[in-house]
C-alpha positions as CSV (number, residue, x, y, z in Angstrom):
1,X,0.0,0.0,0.0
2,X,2.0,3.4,-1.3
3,X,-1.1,5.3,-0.2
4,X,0.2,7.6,3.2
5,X,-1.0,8.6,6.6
6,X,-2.0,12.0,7.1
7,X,0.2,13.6,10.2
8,X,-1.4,17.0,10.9
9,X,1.4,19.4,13.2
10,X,4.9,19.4,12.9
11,X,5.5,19.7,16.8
12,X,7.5,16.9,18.7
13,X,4.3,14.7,18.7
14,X,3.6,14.7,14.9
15,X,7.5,14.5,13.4
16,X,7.8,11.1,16.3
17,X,5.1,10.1,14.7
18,X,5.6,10.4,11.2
19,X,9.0,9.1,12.1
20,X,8.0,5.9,13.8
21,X,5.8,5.5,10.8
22,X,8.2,5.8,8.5
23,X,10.2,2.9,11.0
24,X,7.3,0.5,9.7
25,X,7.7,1.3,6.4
26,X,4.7,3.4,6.4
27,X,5.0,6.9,4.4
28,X,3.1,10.2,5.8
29,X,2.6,13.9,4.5
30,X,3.4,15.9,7.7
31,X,1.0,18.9,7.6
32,X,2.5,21.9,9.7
33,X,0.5,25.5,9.8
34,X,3.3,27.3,10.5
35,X,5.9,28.7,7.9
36,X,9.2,28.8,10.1
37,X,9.7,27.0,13.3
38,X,10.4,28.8,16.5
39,X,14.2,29.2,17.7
40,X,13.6,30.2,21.4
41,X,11.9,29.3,24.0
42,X,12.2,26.2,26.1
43,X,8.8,25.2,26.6
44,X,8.6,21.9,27.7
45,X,12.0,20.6,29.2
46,X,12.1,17.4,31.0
47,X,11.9,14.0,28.5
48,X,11.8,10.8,30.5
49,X,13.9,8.0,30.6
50,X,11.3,5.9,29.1
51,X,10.6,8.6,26.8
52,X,13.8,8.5,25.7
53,X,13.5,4.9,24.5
54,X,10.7,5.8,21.9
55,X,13.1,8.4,20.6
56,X,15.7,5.9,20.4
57,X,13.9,3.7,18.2
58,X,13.9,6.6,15.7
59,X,17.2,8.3,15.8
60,X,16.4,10.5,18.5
61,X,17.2,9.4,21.5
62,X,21.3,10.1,22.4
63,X,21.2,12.7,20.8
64,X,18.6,14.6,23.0
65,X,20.2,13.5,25.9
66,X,23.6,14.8,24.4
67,X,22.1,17.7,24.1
68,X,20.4,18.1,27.2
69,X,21.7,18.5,31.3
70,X,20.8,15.0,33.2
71,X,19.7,15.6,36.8
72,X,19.3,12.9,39.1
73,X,18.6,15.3,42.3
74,X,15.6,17.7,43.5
75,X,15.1,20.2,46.8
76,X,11.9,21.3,47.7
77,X,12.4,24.5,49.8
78,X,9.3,26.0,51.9
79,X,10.6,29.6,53.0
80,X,13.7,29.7,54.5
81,X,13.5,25.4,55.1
82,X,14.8,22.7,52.5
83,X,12.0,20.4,53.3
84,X,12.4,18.0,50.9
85,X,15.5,16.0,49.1
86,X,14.6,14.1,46.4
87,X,17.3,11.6,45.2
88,X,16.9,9.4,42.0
89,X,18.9,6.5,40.9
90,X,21.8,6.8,38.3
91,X,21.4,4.8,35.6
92,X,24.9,3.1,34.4
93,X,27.1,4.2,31.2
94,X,24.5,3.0,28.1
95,X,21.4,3.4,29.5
96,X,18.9,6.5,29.7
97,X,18.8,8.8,32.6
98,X,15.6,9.2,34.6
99,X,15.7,12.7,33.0
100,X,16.8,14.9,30.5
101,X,16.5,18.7,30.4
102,X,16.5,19.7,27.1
103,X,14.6,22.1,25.5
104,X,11.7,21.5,23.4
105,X,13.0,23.7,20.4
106,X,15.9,21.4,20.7
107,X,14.4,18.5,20.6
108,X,12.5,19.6,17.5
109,X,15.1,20.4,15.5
110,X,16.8,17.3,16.2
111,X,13.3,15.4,15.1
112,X,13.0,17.6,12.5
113,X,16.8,16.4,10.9
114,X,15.5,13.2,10.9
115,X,12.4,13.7,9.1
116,X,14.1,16.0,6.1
117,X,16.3,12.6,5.7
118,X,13.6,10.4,5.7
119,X,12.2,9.5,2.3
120,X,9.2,8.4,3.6
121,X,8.3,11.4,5.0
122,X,6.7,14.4,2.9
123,X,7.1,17.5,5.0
124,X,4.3,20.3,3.5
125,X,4.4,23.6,5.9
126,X,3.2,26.5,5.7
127,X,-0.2,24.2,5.1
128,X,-2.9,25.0,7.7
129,X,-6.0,22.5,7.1
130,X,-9.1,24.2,6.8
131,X,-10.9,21.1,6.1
132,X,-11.3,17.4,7.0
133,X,-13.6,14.6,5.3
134,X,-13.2,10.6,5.9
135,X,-15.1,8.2,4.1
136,X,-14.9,4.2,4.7
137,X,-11.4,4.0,3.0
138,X,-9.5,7.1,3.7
139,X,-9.2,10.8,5.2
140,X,-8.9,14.0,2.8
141,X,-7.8,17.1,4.2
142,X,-7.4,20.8,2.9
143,X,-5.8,23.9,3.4
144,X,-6.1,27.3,3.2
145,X,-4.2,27.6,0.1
146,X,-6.2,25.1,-1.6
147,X,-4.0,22.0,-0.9
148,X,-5.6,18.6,-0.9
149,X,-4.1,15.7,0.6
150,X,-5.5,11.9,0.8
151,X,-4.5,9.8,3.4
152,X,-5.5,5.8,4.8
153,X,-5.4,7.9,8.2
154,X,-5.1,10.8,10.0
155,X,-2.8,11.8,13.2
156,X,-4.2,14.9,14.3
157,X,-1.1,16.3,16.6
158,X,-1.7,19.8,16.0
159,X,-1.6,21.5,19.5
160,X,-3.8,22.9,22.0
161,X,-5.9,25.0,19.4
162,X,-6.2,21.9,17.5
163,X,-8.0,22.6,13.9
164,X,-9.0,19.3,13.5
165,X,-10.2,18.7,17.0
166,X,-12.3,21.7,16.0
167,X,-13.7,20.1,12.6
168,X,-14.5,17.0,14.2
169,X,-16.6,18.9,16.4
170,X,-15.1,17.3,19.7
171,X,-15.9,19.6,23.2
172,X,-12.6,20.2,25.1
173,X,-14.2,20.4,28.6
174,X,-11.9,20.9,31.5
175,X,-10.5,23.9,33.8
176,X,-8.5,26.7,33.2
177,X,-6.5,28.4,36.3
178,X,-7.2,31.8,37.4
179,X,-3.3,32.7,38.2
180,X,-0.9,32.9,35.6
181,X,2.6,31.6,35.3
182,X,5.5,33.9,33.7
183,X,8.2,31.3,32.7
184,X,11.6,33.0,31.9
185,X,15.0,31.6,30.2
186,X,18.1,33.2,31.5
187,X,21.8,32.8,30.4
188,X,23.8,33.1,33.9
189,X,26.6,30.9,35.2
190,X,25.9,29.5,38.6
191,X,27.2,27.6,40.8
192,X,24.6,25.3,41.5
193,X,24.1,21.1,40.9
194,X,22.1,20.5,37.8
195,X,19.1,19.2,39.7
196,X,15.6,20.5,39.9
197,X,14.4,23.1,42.9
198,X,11.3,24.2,44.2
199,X,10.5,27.3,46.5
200,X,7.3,26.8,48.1
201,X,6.1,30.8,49.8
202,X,9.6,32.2,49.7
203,X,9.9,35.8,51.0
204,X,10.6,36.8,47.4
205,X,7.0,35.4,45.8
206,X,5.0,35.1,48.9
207,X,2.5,33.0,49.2
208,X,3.2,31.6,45.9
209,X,5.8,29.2,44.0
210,X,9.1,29.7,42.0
211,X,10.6,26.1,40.0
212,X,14.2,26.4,38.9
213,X,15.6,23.8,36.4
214,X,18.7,23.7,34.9
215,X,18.8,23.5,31.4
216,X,22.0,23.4,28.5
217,X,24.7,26.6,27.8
218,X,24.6,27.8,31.2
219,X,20.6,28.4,30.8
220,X,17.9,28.2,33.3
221,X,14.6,27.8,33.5
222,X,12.6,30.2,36.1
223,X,8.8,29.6,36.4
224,X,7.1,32.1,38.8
225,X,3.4,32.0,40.0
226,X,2.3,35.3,39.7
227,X,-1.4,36.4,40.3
228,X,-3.9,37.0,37.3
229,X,-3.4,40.5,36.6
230,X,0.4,40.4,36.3
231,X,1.6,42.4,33.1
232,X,5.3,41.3,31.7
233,X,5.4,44.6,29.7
234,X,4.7,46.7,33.1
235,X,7.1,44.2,34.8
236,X,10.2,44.9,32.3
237,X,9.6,48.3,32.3
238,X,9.3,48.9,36.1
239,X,12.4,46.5,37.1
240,X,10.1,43.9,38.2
241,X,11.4,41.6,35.9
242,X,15.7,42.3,37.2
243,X,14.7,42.0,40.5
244,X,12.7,38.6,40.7
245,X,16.0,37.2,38.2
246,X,18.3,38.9,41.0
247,X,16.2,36.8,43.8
248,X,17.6,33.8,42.4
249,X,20.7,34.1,40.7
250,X,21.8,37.0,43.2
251,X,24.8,39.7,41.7
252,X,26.0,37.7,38.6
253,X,25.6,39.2,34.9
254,X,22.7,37.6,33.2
255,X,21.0,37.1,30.2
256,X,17.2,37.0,29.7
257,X,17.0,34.5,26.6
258,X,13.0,34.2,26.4
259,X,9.8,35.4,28.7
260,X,6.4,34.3,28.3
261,X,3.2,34.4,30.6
262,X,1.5,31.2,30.8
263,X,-2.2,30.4,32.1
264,X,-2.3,26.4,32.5
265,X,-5.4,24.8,32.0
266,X,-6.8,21.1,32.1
267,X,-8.8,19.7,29.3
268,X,-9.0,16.8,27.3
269,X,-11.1,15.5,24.5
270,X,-14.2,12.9,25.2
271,X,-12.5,10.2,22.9
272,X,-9.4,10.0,21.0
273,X,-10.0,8.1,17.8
274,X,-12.9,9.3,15.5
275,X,-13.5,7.2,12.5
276,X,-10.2,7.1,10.9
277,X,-8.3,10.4,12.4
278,X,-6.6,9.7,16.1
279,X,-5.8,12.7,18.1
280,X,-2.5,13.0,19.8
281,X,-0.4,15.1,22.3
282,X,-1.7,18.7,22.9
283,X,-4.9,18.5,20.5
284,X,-6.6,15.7,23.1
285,X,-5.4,16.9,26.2
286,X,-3.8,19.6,28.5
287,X,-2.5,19.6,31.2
288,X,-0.3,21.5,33.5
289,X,3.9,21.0,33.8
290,X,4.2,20.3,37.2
291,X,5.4,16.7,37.1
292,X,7.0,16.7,32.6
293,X,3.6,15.0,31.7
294,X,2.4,17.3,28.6
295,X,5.1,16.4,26.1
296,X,6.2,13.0,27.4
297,X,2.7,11.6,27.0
298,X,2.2,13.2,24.0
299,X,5.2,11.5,22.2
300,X,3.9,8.4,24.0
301,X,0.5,8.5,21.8
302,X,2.3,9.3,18.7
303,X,4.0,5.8,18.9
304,X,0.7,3.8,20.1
305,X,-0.7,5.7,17.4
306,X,1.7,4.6,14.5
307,X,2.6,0.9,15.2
308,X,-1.3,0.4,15.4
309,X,-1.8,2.0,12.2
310,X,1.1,0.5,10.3
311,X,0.1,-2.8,11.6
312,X,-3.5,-2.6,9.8
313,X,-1.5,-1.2,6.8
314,X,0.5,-3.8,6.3
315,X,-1.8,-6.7,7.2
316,X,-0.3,-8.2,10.7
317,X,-2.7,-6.4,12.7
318,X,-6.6,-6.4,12.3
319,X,-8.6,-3.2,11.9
320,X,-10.3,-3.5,15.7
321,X,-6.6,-2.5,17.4
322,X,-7.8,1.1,15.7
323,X,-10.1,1.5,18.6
324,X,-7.8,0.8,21.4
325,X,-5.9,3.7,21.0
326,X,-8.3,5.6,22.7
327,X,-8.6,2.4,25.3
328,X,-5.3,2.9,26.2
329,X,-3.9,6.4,25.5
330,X,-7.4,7.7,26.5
331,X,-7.0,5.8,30.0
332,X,-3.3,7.5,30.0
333,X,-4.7,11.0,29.7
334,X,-7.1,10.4,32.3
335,X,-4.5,9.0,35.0
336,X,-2.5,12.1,33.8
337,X,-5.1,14.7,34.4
338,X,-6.0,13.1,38.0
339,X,-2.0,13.3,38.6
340,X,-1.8,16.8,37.8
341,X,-5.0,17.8,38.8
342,X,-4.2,16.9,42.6
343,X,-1.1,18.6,42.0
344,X,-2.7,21.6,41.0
345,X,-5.3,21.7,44.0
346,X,-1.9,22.2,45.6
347,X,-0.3,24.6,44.5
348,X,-3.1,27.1,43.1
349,X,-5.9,25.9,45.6
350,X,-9.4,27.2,44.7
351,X,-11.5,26.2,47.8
352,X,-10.7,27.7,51.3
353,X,-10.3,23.7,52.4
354,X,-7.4,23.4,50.0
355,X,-5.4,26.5,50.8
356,X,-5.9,25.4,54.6
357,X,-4.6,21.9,53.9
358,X,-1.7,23.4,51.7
359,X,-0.9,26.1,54.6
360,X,-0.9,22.8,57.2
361,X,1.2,20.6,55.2
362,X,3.9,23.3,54.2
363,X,4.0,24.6,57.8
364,X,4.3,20.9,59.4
365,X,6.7,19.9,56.6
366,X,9.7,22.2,58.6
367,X,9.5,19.2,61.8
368,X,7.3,16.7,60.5
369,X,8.5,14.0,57.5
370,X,4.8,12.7,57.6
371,X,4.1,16.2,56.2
372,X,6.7,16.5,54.1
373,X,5.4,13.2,52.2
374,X,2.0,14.8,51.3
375,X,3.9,18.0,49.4
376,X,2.9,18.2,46.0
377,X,5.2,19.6,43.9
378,X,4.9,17.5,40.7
379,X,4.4,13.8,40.8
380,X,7.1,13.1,37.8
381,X,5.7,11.3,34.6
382,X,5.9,7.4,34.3
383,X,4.7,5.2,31.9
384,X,1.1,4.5,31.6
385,X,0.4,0.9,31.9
386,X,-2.6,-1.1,30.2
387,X,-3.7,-3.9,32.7
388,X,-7.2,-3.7,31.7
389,X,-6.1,-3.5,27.4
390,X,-7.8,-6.3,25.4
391,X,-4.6,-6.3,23.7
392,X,-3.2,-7.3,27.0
393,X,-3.4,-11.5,28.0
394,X,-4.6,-11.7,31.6
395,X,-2.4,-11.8,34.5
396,X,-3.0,-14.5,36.9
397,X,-5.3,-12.9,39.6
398,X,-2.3,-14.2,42.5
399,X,-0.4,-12.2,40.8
400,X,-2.4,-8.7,39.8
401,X,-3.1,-8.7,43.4
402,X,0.3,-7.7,44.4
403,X,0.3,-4.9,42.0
404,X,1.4,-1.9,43.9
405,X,-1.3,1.2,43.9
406,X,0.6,3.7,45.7
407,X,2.2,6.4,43.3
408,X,5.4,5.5,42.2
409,X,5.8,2.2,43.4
410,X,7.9,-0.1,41.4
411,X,5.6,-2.2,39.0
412,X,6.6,-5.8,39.1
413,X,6.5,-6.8,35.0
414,X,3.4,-8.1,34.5
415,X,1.2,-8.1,30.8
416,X,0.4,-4.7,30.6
417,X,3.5,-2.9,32.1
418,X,6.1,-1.8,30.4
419,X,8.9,-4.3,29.9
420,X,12.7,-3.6,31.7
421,X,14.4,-3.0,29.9
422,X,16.2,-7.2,30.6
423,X,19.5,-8.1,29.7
424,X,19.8,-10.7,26.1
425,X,21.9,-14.0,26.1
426,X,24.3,-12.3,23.3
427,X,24.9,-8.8,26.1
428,X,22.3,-6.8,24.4
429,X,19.5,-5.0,26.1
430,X,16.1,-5.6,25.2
431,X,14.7,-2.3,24.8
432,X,17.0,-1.6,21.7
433,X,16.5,-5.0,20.0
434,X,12.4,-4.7,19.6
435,X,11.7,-4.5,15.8
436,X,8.4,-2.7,14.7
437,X,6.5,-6.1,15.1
438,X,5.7,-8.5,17.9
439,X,8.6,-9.6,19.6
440,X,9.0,-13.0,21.4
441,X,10.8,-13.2,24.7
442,X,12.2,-16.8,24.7
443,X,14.9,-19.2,25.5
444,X,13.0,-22.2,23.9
445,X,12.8,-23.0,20.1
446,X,9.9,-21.3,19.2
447,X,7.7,-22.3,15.8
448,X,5.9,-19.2,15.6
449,X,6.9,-16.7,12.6
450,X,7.7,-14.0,14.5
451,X,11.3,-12.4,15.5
452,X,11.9,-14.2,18.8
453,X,15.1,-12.6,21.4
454,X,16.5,-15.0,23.6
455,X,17.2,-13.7,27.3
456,X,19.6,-14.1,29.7
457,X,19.1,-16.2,32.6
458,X,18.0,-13.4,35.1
459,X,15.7,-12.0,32.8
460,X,13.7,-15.6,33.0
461,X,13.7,-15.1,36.7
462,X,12.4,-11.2,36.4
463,X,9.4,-12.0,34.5
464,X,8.9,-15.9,36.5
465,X,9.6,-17.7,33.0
466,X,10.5,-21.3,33.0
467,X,12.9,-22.6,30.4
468,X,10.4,-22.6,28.2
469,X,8.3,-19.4,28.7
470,X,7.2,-17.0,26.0
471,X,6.7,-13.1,26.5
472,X,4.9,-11.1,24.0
473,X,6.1,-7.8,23.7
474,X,4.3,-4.8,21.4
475,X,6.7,-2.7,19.1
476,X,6.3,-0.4,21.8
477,X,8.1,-2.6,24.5
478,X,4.9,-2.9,26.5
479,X,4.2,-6.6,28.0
480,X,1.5,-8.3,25.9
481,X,1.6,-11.2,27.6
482,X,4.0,-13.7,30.4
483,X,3.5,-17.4,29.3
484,X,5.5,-19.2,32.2
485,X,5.6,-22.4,30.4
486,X,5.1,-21.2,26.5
487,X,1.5,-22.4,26.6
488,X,-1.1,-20.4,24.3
489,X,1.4,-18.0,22.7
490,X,-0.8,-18.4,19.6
491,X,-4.1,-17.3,21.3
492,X,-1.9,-14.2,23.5
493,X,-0.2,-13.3,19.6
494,X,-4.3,-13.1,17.9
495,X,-5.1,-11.1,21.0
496,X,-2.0,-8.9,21.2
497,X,-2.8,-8.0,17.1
498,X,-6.8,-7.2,17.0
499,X,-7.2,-11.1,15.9
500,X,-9.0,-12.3,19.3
């Protein structure tokens, strides 16, 4: 089939997925509105280790860490009191970090080097659609200069004032927050660890919140809470802006690299996938930073999005797994709205019960670690997991019920989770040796006509595999299914690709 996919938005979410369609041999026409892209502005910062790996199987992943600061510490401050140290683990030499700071403008231009070489991928911008049509066999869509474009599908990942989310006539109900956020770049060198700090009511934005991260070049990121009828125009002109920089970085010379104001709202769309057109990133749902969710689970979707379509293209996967891209990435944005949703009750609290139970915890944090547990800063993004997928072969029930619920508690691999990334009998990893089909896990000879990895012995034990246990992973590294004994791989394989 030479007929392409539609990609609509040239952001991070649409070039990851044009570019893990073009990984399955699938061609697109990316449609981007805009002429030029933006050089400045970080915008969303912090990609996740996991994250990472999607990039990876495109191109992209070293090179945005390479280009990015790894942190592996936090500090949560609450007035004059560090509260709060947050410690993660370091990963060793050849494996993603937890995090990655680098700037979204970076990590589009690093996508976007990759799409100008792929030949499967036929950038059109300056093309805004004005108009969208899908019949039984395909999806047409035209723009305001009269372009048409034909397509088996349609990736709609064109932002928060998605067009086509507007065509399709799809509500975006949610909340938008009264106070606003003025998020500044500066250039200054300081002495400080590359790790992420948050001030919680210091005397210099009282009664708000100030988030510092460090990003590349000796920039870094300054988010202030400021209330609804701030003005950045007054603020430059009047010094406000030089003396909240100075509050941080203190006498050093600095440069103000970008400055925006920011009102952060939570929305999403009522379903994901409408006929043939699947919405992704920012044009199905919003949500606020606090916790690297927006961008990260964006580029998520864009890969559930392609190797679901280019399976039905090329014939291994049935037409039904269509619909469970909203099952599963429309369970995802639901888990990330509650996330940042509680997070946001915290920090911008809109009932007098919330401010009182923020002014509690903060003030018991100083003496109390019970309190300091219950700040809310940001509950950092993790993958979403699909327990309840029909794509997904049953756990045992013995086994499900010793699935932690507590937020961010190591999930033990089970179907639905996203594999470890387990060491191979030849000393490779597993993450980097899943093709863009079903992958068997297996030490035994297998009959099935599908690229099999064997693993090393500690990898059987992980995932409570006998000698001659099957796993089924997705082209997305996700868990399928965990045959102990290689029993039914055929009837978890018809599941796993629409067939069951």
């Amino acid at each position: 089939m030479t007929e392409p996919v539609l990609v609509v938005g040239a952001g991070p979410v649409g070039m990851t997925a044009a570019l893990h369609l073009a990984r399955h041999g699938v061609p697109s026409v990316l449609l981007e509105a805009a002429a030029t892209r933006s050089a400045v502005g970080s915008r969303s910062i912090c990609v996740q280790g996991d994250v990472l790996d999607i990039l990876d199987r495109v191109g992209a992943g070293w090179p945005v860490v390479a280009a990015g600061v790894t942190w592996y510490s936090g500090r949560i401050h609450y007035r004059e009191h560090e509260v709060v140290r947050l410690a993660l683990p370091e990963t060793p030499p050849g494996r993603f970090p937890a995090f990655v700071n680098t700037p979204q403008t970076v990590v589009e231009r690093i996508l976007a080097d990759l799409v100008a070489a792929s030949p499967l991928i036929d950038l059109r911008v300056g093309r805004r659609v004005t108009g969208l049509t899908q019949d039984e066999a395909g999806v047409t869509a035209t723009t305001e200069n009269g372009m048409t474009a034909r397509g088996t599908h349609c990736i709609a990942a064109d932002g928060a004032h998605s067009t086509v989310r507007g065509l399709l006539g799809l509500p975006f109900d949610g909340t938008s927050y009264d106070d606003k956020f003025l998020i500044t770049d500066i250039r200054a060198e300081l002495d400080r660890a590359p790790e992420r700090r948050f001030y919680f009511d210091p005397e210099w934005n009282p009664g708000r919140q100030v988030l510092l991260h460090p990003q590349p070049d000796s920039v870094w990121r300054i988010d202030w809470q400021v209330p609804e009828d701030f003005d950045l125009a007054a603020e430059r002109a009047g010094g406000g802006l030089d003396r909240r920089v100075r509050h941080v970085v203190g006498e050093v010379d600095y440069e103000v690299v970008w400055a925006s104001v920011y009102r952060f709202h939570q929305r999403r769309v009522p379903r994901m996938t409408v006929g043939r057109v699947l919405l992704a990133g920012d044009a199905a749902h919003v949500m606020s930073p606090f916790g690297a969710r927006g961008m990260n689970s964006g580029i998520a979707d864009a890969e559930n999005a392609a190797w679901k379509i280019a399976a039905i293209r090329t014939g291994w996967g049935a037409p039904t797994l269509l619909s469970t891209y909203d099952t599963e990435r429309g369970a995802a944005a639901a888990e990330n709205l509650r996330v940042t949703g509680k997070t946001m009750r915290f920090l911008v609290p809109a009932t007098p019960e919330d401010h009182a139970r923020r002014v509690d915890v903060l003030t018991r944090s100083v003496h109390d670690p019970q309190a300091r547990a219950q700040i809310d800063s940001g509950r950092l993004a993790e993958p979403f997991w699909y327990l309840d997928s029909p794509l997904t072969t049953p756990a045992p029930a013995e086994a499900l019920a010793r699935f932690p619920t507590a937020p961010g508690a190591p999930r033990p691999p089970v179907p639905g989770v996203l594999c470890p990334d387990l060491p191979l009998a030849d000393g490779r990893r597993l993450r980097p040796a899943l093709g863009p089909r079903l992958t068997l896990l297996t030490a035994a000879t297998t009959p099935h006509d599908w690229p099999h990895v064997e693993p090393a012995p500690s990898a059987l034990t992980t995932l409570g595999m006998g000698p001659e246990g099957v796993a089924v992973l997705r082209p997305d590294g996700y868990l399928a299914a965990i045959l102990p004994d290689g029993k039914g791989v055929a009837e978890a394989i018809a599941r796993t690709t629409g067939h069951h």
